[in-house]
N, C-alpha and C positions, 0 to 999 in steps of 0.2 A: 173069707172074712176080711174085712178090712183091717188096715195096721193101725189104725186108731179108733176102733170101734169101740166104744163107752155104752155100757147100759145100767141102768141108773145104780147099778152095785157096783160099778167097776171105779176105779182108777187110773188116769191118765196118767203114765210115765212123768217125773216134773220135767226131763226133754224135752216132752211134746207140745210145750208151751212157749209163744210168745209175749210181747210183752205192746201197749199204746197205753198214752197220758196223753195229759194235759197241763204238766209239771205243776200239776197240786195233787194228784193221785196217779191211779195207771188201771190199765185191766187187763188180768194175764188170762190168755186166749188161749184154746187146744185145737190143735190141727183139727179136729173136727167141729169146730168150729160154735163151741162151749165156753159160755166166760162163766170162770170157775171162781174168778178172786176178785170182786173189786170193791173197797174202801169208799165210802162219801162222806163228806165231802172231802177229805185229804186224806194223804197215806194211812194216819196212824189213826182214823175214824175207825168205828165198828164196821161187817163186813155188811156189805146188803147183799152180795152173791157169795158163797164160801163152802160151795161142794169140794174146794182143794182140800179142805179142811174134816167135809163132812160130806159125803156124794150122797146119804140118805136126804139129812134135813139142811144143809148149809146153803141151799139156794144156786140158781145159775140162769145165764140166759145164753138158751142155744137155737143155732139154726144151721140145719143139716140135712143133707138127704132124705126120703123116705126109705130110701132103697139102700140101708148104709151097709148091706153086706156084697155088694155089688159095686162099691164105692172106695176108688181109693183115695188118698189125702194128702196135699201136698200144700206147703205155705212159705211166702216172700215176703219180703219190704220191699215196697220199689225203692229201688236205689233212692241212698241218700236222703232217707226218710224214716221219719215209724209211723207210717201208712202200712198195714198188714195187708194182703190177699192169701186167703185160703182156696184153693183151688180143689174142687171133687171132680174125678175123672172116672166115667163107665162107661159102659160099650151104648147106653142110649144115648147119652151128651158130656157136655162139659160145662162144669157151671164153677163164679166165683162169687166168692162173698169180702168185700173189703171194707177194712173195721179201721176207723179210729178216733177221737176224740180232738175236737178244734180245740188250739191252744188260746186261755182262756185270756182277754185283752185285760189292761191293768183296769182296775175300779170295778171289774165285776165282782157283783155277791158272791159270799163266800161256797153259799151252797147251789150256785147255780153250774151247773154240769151238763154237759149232753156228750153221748157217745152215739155214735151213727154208724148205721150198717144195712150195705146197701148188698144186695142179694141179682146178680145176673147168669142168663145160660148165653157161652160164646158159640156155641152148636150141639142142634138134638135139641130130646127135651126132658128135663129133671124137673120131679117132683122131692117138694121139702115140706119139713114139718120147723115150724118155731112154735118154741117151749120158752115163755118166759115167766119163771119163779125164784122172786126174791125173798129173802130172811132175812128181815131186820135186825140191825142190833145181832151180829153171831150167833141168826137164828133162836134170838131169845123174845124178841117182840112180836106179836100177831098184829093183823095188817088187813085192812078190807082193801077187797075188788069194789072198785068204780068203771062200769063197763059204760063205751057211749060212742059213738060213731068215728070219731076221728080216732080210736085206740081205747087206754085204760089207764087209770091213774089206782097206782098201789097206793094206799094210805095205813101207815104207824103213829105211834103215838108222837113220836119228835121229829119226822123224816118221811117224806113221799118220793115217789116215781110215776115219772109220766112216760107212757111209752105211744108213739105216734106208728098207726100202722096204715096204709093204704085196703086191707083187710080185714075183714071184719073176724075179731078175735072172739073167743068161750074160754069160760071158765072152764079150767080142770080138776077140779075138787079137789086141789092139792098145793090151795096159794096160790097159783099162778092160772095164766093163759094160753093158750095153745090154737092155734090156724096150721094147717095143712092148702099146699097151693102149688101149682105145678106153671114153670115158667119156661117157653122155647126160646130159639135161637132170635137175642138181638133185646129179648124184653127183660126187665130188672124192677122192681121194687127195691123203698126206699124205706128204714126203719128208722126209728130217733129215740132213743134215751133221754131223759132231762132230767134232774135231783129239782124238785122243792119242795116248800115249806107251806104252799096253800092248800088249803084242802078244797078251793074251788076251782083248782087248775083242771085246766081243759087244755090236753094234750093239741098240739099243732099242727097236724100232717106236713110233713116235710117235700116240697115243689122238686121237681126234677133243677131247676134252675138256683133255689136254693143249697140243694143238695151239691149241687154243679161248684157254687160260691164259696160253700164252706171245705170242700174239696179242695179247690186252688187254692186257695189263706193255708190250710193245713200244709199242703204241699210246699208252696211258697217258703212258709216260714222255715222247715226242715233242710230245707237243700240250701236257703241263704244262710243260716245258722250253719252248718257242715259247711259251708263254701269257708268260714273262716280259718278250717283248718291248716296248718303249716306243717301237716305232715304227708310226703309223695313219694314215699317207701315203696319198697316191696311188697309189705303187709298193709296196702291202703285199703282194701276192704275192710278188713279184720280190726281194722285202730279205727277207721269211720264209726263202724258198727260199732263199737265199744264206746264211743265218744258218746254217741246217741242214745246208749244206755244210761251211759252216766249224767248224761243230761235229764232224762226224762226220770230220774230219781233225785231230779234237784224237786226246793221246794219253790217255786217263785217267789213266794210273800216275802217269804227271810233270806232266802238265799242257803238255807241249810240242803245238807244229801243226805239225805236215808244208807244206810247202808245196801238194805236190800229191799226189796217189792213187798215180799213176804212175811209172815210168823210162820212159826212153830211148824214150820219144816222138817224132818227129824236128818240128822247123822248119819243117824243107823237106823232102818226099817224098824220099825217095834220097838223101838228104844226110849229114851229118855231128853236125848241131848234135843231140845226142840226150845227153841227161844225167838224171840219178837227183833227184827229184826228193821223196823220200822221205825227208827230214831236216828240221829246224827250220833255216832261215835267219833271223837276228834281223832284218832288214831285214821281210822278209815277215809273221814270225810276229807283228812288233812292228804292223806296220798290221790286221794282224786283231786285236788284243787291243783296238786304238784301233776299228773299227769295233764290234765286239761292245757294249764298252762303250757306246761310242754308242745302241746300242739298247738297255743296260741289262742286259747279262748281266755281273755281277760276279763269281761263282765262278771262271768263266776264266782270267779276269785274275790273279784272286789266285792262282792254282795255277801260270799259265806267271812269274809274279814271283816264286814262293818257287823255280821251275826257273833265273830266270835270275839270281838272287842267289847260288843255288848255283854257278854258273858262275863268277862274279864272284870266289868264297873260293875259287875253286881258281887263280885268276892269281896268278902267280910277281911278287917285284918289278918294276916296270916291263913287266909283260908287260900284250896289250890282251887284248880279245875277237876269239876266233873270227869270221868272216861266218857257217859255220853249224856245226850240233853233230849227233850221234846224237839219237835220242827219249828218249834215258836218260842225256842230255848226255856221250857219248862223244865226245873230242878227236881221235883217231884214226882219217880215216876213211879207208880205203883205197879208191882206183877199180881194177877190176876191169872187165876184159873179156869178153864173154861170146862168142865165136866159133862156137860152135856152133850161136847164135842168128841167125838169117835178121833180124830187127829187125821193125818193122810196114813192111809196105809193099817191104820187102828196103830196109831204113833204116837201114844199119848206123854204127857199131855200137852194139851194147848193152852201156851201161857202169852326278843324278838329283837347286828345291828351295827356294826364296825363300818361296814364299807359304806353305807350311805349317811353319816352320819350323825345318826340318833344319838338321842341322850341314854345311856344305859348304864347299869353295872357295872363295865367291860372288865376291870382287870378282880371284880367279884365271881364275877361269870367263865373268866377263862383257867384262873386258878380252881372253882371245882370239876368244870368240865378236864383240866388236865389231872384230877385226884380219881375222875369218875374212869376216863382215859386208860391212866396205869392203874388199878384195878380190877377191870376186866380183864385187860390182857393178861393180866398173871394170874389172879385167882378165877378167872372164870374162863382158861384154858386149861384141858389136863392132860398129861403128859403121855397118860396110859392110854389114852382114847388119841392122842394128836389132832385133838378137837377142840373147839368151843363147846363149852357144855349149856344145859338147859341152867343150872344154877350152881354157884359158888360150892367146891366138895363135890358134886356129882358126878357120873360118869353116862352120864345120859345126852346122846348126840339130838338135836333142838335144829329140826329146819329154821326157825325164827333167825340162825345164827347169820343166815345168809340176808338178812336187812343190813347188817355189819356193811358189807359192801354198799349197798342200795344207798339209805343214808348218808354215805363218806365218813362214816367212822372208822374207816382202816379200807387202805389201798385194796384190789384187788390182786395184787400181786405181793403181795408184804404176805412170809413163807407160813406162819400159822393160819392165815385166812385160806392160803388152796391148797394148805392139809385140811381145813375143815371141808373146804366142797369136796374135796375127792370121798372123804371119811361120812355125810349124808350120801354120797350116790353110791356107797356098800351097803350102808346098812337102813337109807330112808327110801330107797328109790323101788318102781315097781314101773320097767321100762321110762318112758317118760314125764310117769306120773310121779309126784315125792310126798311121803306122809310128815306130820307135821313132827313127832315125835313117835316112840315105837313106846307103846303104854306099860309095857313090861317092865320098861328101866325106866321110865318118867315118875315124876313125883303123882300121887293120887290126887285127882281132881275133884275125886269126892262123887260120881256121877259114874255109873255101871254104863256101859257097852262100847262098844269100839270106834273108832273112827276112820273114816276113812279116807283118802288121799286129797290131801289140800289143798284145792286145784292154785291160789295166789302162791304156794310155796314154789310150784312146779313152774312158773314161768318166772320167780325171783332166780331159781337155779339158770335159769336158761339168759337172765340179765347177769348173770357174775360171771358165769363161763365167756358170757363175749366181752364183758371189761377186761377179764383174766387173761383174755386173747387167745381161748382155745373156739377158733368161731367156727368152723364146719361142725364142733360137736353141737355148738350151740345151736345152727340153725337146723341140724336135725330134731335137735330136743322141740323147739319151736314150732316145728313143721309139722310132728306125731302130733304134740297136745294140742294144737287148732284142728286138727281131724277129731276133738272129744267134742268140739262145741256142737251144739244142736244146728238140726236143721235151717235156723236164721241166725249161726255165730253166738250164741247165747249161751253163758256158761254158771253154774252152780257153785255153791263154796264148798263141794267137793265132790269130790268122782270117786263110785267103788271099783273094784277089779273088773266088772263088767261092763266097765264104761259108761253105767247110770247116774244119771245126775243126782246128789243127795242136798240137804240145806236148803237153806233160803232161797232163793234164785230170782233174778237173777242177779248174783252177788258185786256191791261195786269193786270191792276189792282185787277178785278176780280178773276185773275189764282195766281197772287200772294197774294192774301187773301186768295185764297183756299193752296195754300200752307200751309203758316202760322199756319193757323185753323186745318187744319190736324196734323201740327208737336206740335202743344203746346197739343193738344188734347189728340196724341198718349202719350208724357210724361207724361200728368196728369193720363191717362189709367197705365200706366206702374208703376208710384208711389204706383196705390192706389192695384195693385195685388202684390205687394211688388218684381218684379223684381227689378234684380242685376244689377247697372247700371256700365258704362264704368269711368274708371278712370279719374275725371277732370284733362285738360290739355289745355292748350295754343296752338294753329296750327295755321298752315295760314288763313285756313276759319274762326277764329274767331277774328283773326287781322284785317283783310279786313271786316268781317262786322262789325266790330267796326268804321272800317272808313268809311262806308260808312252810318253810323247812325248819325257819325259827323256830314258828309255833306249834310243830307237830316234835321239834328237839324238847322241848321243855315244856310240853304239856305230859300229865300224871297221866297213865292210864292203862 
């Protein structure tokens, strides 16, 4: 049996997924070669594929082996990209399929989209089945087949799909299409996805040379986008890879980040904790703008700062910030339940200034930052724990305590702060994973079942032990928890004892702690072999993340 074999009741591990966009959506792939989750026309759109959600009714478009118990499954980025290849490997060939969506040029329509997947055998010869059946609207819209030579155009009531195939497709009396085709050594077909809005669209068959063009642009842009990086670490795989995540969960039009890919991912298997995950949280969206720049991507910064300045001129007197917004900073966001939705797993349910001169407050602003300052450290440490606690009176030890350092709200050497890290790695740690809080002694959330280890905790502990300057512990910690990411680097917002990816995925939070963790890590390495460092200097990437450590200081959330 293969280690990713899916039949239409099953569920793929959320590990077994990666992840391609267009940085206006994405579509998360499964080794076997099943897109489970993709949004039109933007992240936070209803699903038109959403078997992650629902493997009965939620939709998917797959292509894979005939032979998929004979079949095993393996999946890359070419470097420096999110260009996907899924690889199937059996004793008759070897065949790949490489997935991913042109980034889309400024001034195109909103709902115009194409996802491409090109289907080859490198030797031998593999027979494949493609299954494409879409659900509109979170499988709540029905949809006519328009069948016709060049492919099939799904048609709903506010939303179509054209899919262009070199073969000739049938209906499967089950919403979708389906072709069976066996391809040898050196030959490949080409497939094309496209979102619109006419109902007399006539699919395009997609040219070997076309294919060829949009191939290079994709490539192109990823590896000169990555080429800006200024990080040449140790961990340069690992922080590229993470960059390009958190890239391809930017939005282009605003410049806002999603937190994650996903909804309603659950915590805990059969649980409750299952939330949408598809909005800009400023907490979140602010630590990725601060990691990015770290590495030196400036455009970001600058587009999610003119999103949240916009925010800022829409506050009422006295009114604060949001915790989070729409991708088009919408205020209003309504939760909704999806009932008709089984969930994964039957997981229900599915629902700013001193140093550069500015005009500000400053001696408003430093007088209560020093009130906020000496109240922490006295009431929200306590004596009996020799910790930071989760809240004022409590005796509840609070992975969160360790932003304390991250931030630069208190040295990493100042003696309450590495009584708290030592005081989470007795009682949060589970080797080098760390839970966020232990629910026993924590205050009630209000929401039944457990949680499970948080994976952005687990790489903040692994940033304060190397500022702390205990750094062989650190780069151990560092080295276990990048052995939990998925087979393409790709990490969840939490891992249970088994190493299973839980949550959203894949989460930005996450990629931008692993950033962090890697660059404080690689410095504290570099101090202690006594390399020659670069001459301090003032640039634009550390203007910008100055500002954006303002704005994540003093924003409510």
């Amino acid at each position: 049996m293969s280690e990713a074999f899916q039949t239409e009741e099953t569920y793929l591990p959320i590990e077994d997924y990666a992840l391609i966009g267009d940085l206006h959506t994405v579509a998360v792939v499964g080794k076997n070669g099943s897109i489970d989750w993709c949004c039109l026309p933007r992240f936070d759109a209803p699903s038109v594929f959403g078997s992650l959600l629902d493997v009965r009714k939620g939709g998917f478009f797959r292509i894979s082996p005939s032979e998929r118990a004979r079949v095993k499954y393996k999946q890359l980025y070419l470097p420096q990209t999110n260009i996907l290849r899924t690889r199937f490997l059996s004793s008759d060939g070897v065949g790949e399929l490489t997935d991913f969506m042109p980034v889309k040029p400024p001034g195109t329509a909103e709902h115009q989209h194409h996802l491409v997947r090109s289907v080859s055998v490198i030797h031998g010869s593999l027979s494949f089945t493609l299954t494409c059946r879409p659900a509109f609207n979170y499988a709540r819209d029905p949809h006519q087949i328009r069948l016709c030579q060049e492919g099939v155009l799904f048609q709903s009531q506010h939303f179509n799909l054209g899919l262009s195939s070199p073969l000739p497709l049938e209906d499967d009396g089950q919403g979708g299409v389906r072709a069976t085709f066996t391809l040898h050594a050196g030959q490949s077909l080409h497939f094309m996805l496209e979102s619109t809005q006419a109902n007399d669209h006539t699919p395009e068959q997609i040219t070997q040379e076309r294919y060829q063009q949009a191939f290079n642009e994709t490539l192109n842009y990823w590896r000169s986008w990555v080429s800006q990086c200024r990080y040449h670490g140790r961990w340069r795989e690992e922080v590229q890879r993470s960059a390009l995540v958190l890239k391809l969960l930017t939005y282009a039009p605003t410049g806002a980040i999603v937190a994650a890919a996903t909804t309603s991912l659950p915590e805990t298997i059969g649980g409750e904790r299952n939330w949408d995950y598809r909005y800009s949280w400023l907490r979140d969206a602010s630590f990725s703008l601060y990691s990015l720049l770290t590495l030196g991507f400036t455009e970001e910064a600058e587009a999610f700062m003119k999103w949240l300045d916009a925010r800022c001129h829409e506050l009422k007197d006295g009114g604060a910030l949001q915790p989070m917004y729409g991708i088009d900073g919408k205020q209003q966001l309504t939760e909704i339940t999806l009932d008709h939705l089984e969930g994964y797993r039957h997981s229900s349910s599915v629902r700013i200034a001193r140093s550069r001169g500015w005009p500000a407050q400053i001696d408003s602003w430093q007088k209560t930052s020093s009130e906020i300052y000496q109240q922490i450290m006295t009431q929200g440490w306590s004596e009996q724990k020799q910790s930071f606690v989760q809240y004022y009176g409590s005796d509840a030890v609070d992975a969160s305590a360790l932003l304390m350092v991250t931030t630069n709200f208190t040295g990493p050497e100042e003696p309450r702060m590495q009584a708290t890290i030592r005081r989470i790695q007795q009682e949060l740690t589970s080797g080098s994973l760390v839970y966020r809080y232990n629910r026993l002694d924590a205050a009630d959330d209000g929401l039944a079942g457990k949680e499970a280890t948080f994976s952005a905790c687990s790489f903040w502990l692994v940033e304060d032990l190397a500022r702390a300057g205990y750094v062989d512990e650190a780069r151990l910690q560092l080295e276990e928890l990048l052995s939990y990411g998925n087979h393409v680097g790709l990490f969840a917002e939490e891992m249970n004892s088994m190493g299973e990816a839980l949550g959203n995925y894949p989460q930005a939070f996450t990629h931008l702690a692993l950033i962090t963790a890697c660059t404080y890590l690689d410095k504290a390495l570099d101090q202690r072999e006594h390399r020659v460092n670069e001459p301090s200097r003032i640039s634009i990437h550390e203007l910008l993340k100055e500002k954006v450590l303002v704005c994540f200081t003093h924003c409510r959330y």
